[in-house]
N, C-alpha and C positions, 0 to 999 in steps of 0.2 A: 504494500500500500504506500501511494504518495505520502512525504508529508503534509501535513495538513497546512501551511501557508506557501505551498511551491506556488510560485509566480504568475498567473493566469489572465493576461490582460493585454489590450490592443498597444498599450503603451511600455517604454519604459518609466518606471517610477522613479522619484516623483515625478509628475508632470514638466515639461522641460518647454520653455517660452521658443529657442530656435529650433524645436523639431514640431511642436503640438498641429499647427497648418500643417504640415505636410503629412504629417501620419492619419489624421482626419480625413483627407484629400484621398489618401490611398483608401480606409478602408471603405466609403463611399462609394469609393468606385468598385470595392471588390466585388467577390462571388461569396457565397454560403455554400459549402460541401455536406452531404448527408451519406455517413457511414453506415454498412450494417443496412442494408436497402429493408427493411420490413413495408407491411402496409400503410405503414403514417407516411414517412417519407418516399414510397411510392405514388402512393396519393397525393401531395404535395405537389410531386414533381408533375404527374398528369395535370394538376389543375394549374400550374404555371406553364406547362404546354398549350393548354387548353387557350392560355388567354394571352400570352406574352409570345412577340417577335424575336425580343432581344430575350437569351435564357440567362437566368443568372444562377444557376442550381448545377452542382458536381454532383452528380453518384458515384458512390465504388460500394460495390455489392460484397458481405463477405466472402471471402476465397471458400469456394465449393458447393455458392450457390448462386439461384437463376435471380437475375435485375426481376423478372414479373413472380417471382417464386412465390410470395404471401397469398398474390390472386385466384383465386378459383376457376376453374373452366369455361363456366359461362361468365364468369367476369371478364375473362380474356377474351371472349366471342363476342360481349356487345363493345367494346375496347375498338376505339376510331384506331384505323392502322398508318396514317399518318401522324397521330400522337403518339403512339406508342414508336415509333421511327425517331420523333423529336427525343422523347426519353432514353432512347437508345443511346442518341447521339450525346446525351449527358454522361452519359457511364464508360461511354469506351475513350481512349487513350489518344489525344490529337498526336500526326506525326508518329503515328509508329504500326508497321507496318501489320503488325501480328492481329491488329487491333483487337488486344487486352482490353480488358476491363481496368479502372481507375482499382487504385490500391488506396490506402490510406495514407501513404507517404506522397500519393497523388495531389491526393486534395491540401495536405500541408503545404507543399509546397505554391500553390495554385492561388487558396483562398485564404480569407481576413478570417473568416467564422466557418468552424470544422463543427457540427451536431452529429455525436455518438449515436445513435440510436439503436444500439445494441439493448437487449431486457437482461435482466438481472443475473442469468446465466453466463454473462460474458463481458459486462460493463467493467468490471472491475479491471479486467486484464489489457480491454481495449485502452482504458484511460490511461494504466500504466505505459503503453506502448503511445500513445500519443503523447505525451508527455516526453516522452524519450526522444521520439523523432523529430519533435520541435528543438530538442534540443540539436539533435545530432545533425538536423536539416541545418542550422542556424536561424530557424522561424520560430524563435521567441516570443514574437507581436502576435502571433495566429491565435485565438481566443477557442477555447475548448469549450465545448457546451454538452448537455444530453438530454436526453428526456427518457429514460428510464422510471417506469411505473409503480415498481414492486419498490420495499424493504430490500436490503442486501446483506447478509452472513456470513462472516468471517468463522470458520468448523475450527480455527486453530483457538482462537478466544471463546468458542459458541456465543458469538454477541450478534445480534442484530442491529440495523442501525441506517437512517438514512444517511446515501451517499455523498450528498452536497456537505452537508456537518461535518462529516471526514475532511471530507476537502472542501475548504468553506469558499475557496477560491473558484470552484468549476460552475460555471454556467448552467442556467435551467430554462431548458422549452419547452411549453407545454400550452398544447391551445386543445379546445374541447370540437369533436368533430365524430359523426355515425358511420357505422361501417358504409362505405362507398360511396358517401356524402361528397367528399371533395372532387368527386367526379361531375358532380353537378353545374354546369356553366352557369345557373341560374344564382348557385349560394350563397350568401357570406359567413367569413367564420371569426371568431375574433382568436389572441393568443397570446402568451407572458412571453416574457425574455427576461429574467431576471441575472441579475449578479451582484456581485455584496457592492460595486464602485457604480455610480451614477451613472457617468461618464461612459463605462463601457453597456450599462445595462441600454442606456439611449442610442449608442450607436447601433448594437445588434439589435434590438430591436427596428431600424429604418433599414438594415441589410435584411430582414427577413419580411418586410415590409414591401420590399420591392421585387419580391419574388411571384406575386400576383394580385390584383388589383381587387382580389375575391377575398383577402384575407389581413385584417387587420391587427398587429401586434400592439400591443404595450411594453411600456420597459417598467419593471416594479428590479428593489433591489432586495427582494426575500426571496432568493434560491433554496435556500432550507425549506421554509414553509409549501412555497409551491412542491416542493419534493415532495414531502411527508403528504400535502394535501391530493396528490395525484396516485399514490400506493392507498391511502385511508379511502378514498374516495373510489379507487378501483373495488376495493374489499365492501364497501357500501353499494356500491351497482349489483353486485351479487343479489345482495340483502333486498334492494329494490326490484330487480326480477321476478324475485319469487314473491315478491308482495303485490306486484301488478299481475302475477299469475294464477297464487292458491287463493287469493283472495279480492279477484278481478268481481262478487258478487258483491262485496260488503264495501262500498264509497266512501263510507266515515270512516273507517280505518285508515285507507290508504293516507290523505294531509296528515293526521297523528305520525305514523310511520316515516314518509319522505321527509317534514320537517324533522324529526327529532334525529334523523340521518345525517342530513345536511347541518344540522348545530353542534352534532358531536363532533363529526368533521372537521368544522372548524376551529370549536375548542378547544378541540386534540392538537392541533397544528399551533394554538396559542399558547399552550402548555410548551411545545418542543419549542418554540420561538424563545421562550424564555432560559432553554439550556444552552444557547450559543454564546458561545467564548467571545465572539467579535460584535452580540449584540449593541453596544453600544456604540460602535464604530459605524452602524449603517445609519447612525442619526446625528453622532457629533465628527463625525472625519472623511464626510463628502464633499468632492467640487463644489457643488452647490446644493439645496435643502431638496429631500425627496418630493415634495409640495412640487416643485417642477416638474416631476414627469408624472404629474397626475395624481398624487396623494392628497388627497384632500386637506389633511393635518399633518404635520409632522408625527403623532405619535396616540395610539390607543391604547390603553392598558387597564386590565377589570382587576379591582382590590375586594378582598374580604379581609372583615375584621379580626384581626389575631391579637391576643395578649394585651387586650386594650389600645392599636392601634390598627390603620388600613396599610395592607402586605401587598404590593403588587406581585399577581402570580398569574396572569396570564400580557401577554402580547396579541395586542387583536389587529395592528397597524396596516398588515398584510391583507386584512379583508378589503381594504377600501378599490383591490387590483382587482376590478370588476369581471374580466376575461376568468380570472381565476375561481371566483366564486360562481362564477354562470357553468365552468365546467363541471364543478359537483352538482350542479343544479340537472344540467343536460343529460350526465350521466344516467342520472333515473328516472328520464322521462321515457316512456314509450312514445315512440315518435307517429304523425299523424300518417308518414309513408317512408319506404324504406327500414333498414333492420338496425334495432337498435345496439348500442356496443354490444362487444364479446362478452363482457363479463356480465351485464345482463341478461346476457341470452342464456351464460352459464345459470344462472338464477330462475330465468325459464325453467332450463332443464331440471334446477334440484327440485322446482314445484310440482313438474311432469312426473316423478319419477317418487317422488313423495306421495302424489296423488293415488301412482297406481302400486306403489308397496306399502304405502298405510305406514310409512319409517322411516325416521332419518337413515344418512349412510351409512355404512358401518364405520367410517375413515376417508382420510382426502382420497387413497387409493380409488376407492370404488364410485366417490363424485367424479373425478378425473376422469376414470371408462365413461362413465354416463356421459360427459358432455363430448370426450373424443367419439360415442357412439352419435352423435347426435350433430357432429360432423364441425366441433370446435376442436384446431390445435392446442397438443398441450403447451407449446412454446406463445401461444398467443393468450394465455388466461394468468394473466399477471396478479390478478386480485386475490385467486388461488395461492398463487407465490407469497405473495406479500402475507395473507391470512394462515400461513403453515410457522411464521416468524412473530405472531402476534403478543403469544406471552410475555417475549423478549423485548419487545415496542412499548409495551405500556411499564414493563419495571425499566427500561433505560431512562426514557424520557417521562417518568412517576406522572403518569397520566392516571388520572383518580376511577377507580371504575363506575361511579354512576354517570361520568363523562365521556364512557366508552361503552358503555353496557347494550349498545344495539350488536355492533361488532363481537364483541363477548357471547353475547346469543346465539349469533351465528359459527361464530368459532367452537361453542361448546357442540352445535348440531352437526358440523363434520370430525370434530376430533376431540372430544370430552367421551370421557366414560360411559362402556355400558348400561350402568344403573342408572344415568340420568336422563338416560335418552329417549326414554319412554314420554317423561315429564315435559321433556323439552321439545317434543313433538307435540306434543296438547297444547304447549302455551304459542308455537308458532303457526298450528293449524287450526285455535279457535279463536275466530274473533275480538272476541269478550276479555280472553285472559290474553291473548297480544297488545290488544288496548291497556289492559293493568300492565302487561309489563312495560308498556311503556312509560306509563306513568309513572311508576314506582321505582323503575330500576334507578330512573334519570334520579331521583331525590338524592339530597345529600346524606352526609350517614348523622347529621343531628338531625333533619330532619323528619327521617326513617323514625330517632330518640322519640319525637316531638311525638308523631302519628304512632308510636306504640305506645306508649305512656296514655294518650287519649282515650286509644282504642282498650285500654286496660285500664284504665282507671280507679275502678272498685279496687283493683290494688294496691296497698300502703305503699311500696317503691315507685309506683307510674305517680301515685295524686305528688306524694314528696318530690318526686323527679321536677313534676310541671311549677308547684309551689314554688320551690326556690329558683329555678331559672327565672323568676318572676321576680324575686327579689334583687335587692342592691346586689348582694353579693352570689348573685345566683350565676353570673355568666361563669366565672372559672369552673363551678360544677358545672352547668351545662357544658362546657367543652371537653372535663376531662373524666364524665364519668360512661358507663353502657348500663343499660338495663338491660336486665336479662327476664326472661316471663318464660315456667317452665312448667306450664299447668299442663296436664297430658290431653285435657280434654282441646284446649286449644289447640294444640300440637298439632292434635288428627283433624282439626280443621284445619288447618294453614292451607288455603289455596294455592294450588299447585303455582300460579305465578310467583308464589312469594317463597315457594322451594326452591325454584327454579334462580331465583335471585341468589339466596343464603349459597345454595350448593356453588354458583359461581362467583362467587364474592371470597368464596371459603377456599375454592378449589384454586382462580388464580391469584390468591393471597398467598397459598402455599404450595402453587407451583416449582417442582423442583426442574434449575434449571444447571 
């Protein structure tokens, strides 16, 4: 793994008055290269075919696969064959006779902005090797960027972890778009470019700007967040699949459901914003205030009260990057035409497949067959990926579980224990107790204090619990005590949603990792 401050920028630093014109000038006029040819940057490039003279887009396909390889059969059949010529003409190698396909020491060499677009399988390795050839090419200026979807796992530390936070320096692209949407001459799409430096987040985003007239970028400078919110947000399309699926009958659920998706999401992502090391450097040691490219404020932050005073504990700054909040939103929409992402569809399938075995899976294994039976790659279901590291994601970056408890849900329904999976089939296939878990799981855990203690009352610890919280001196009790209620007869009532909470609250508290 890189170090985590290697160099990553159009510039040499500091900023230098006799070079700044001229290195602006260059990269303006560059190209964008897309590594690692999958469907996003296939798509891409058709749709900048589709509508631009001048191309400004390099492919280099990995070594031992096809430029149209992600495409399906009849996708290549209704495929204009004069566009797919242009695309050609992006990937193969000007001046040489063999006419190769572009390498990635191609595109360094070539372009201002290099986009990995390798998944989580092979990012880590790419980066390393891009990082090397910038060196060893002497194209230190050529800005590295990715848009990998998934979490990524180091087996030597067993740590999970998003990839920008490693390296705080590397670029993130990410725009929200439907399987074979950008094929559309008709569309628009919008999309981030972030990186921790102003300056470079504004230029590449006008380099990927000018790649077609159908697709508008932003430049935000929260590369972490957008990270974490594109892996969090893949693992919630799942979750929204199958909710527009098993439960395409019941209307009032679905807004409970897609809202409390989309605010975990982001929560989640203001929690990790708060664990970066350079946090403070993307608000006090920029060219100029992020308010320029588009932030509304310099700076959001949600405080609760601790110890008698307010604790900032999350970072919400990054919501104001409109592209990026519409991506979790698009993510779980079923769309009015056309198919919606992969990982949805994966979500389809666990509904289809729940419907007709009456059971959660047994394990990712056996969801995995289902969707590859159902004619989804396993190299393309990154939410999958991302959801097999999720243990690891919320104790890294101490993301609270009633702030993750939809993903938790899901997570426990492909890979949580046999005993529970009965229970946890009830509460994701009945209306009624999906609805409670929703509501309940999100609460806090005083809360939870507050609504037992109520709900039990008649007992001398619940009425004393409420009493003094009441009092002057009741807040450091209420903070530092649990009630515990362990009447049997209550017990064997506990609605199954509220087993379903305890067993996963219990289980990844003392997940062994």
């Amino acid at each position: 793994m890189l170090e985590k401050n290697s160099s990553n920028s159009f510039f040499n630093e500091p900023y230098s008055n006799e070079t700044i014109a001229t290195r602006i000038k260059e990269v303006l006029e560059g190209k964008v290269g897309f590594y690692s040819v999958g469907l996003y940057p296939a798509s891409l490039a058709y749709n900048c075919a589709m509508q631009e003279k001048g191309l400004n887009i390099l492919l280099a396909p990995r070594e031992g696969r096809e430029l149209f390889g992600a495409f399906s059969d009849g996708d290549l059949f209704e495929m204009d064959c004069d566009i797919k010529s242009k695309i050609e003409s992006m990937a193969i190698l000007k001046n040489d006779k063999s006419r190769r396909y572009n390498r990635l020491e191609d595109l360094i060499i070539k372009c201002e902005l290099v986009v990995l677009s390798s998944n989580s399988k092979h990012i880590i390795n790419d980066v390393n090797l891009a990082f090397k050839l910038k060196k060893d090419l002497n194209r230190e200026k050529v800005l590295i960027a990715c848009l990998v979807g998934s979490f990524c796992h180091d087996k030597n530390l067993n740590e999970s972890f998003v990839l920008c936070e490693k390296l705080n320096n590397l670029a993130f692209f990410s725009g929200f778009h439907r399987h074979g949407a950008l094929r559309n001459p008709l569309d628009s799409f919008t999309a981030n470019f972030c990186h921790p430096d102003a300056m470079n987040a504004i230029l590449g985003a006008k380099l990927l700007n000018k790649i077609s007239p159908n697709i508008q970028v932003s430049a935000g400078v929260h590369n972490v967040e957008g990270q974490y919110i594109k892996a969090a947000k893949n693992i919630s399309s799942i979750f929204a699949g199958f909710g527009h699926t098993f439960h395409k009958g019941n209307p009032g659920l679905l807004p409970t459901l897609l809202t409390l998706l989309l605010d975990q999401c982001l929560d989640q992502a203001a929690y990790v914003s708060m664990s970066r090391t350079d946090r403070e450097d993307l608000y006090e040691k920029q060219p100029f205030p992020i308010t320029e490219l588009g932030y509304g404020v310099q700076r959001i932050e949600a405080s609760l009260w601790k110890n008698g005073d307010f604790v900032q504990v999350r970072d919400h700054t990054f919501s104001q990057l409109t592209a990026m909040v519409a991506d979790v939103r698009g993510s779980m929409m079923l769309p009015v035409s056309g198919s919606p992402t992969r990982n949805f569809q994966a979500g389809e399938v666990l509904a289809e497949k729940m419907i007709e075995l009456k059971r959660c899976p047994h394990g990712v294994e056996e969801f995995i067959q289902w969707c590859e039976k159902a004619g989804l790659k396993r190299g393309a279901l990154e939410g999958i990926n991302s959801l097999t590291y999720w243990p690891h994601i919320i104790k890294k970056y101490l993301i609270p579980l009633n702030n993750s408890s939809m993903i938790n849900l899901l997570y426990m329904s492909i890979m949580g224990p046999k005993e529970i999976k009965d229970d946890i089939y009830n509460v994701l296939t009945n209306s009624r107790e999906l609805t409670n878990y929703c509501q309940e799981s999100a609460n806090s855990v005083h809360s939870k204090k507050i609504s037992n203690s109520l709900n039990n009352f008649h007992l001398k610890n619940a009425s004393d619990f409420i009493i003094k919280s009441l009092t002057d001196e009741g807040q450091l009790y209420f903070e530092s005590n649990e009630i515990y209620f362990n009447s049997p007869l209550e017990s064997e009532d506990n609605p199954v949603y509220n087993k379903v909470i305890d067993y996963i609250e219990n289980y990844l508290a003392d997940f062994n990792f």
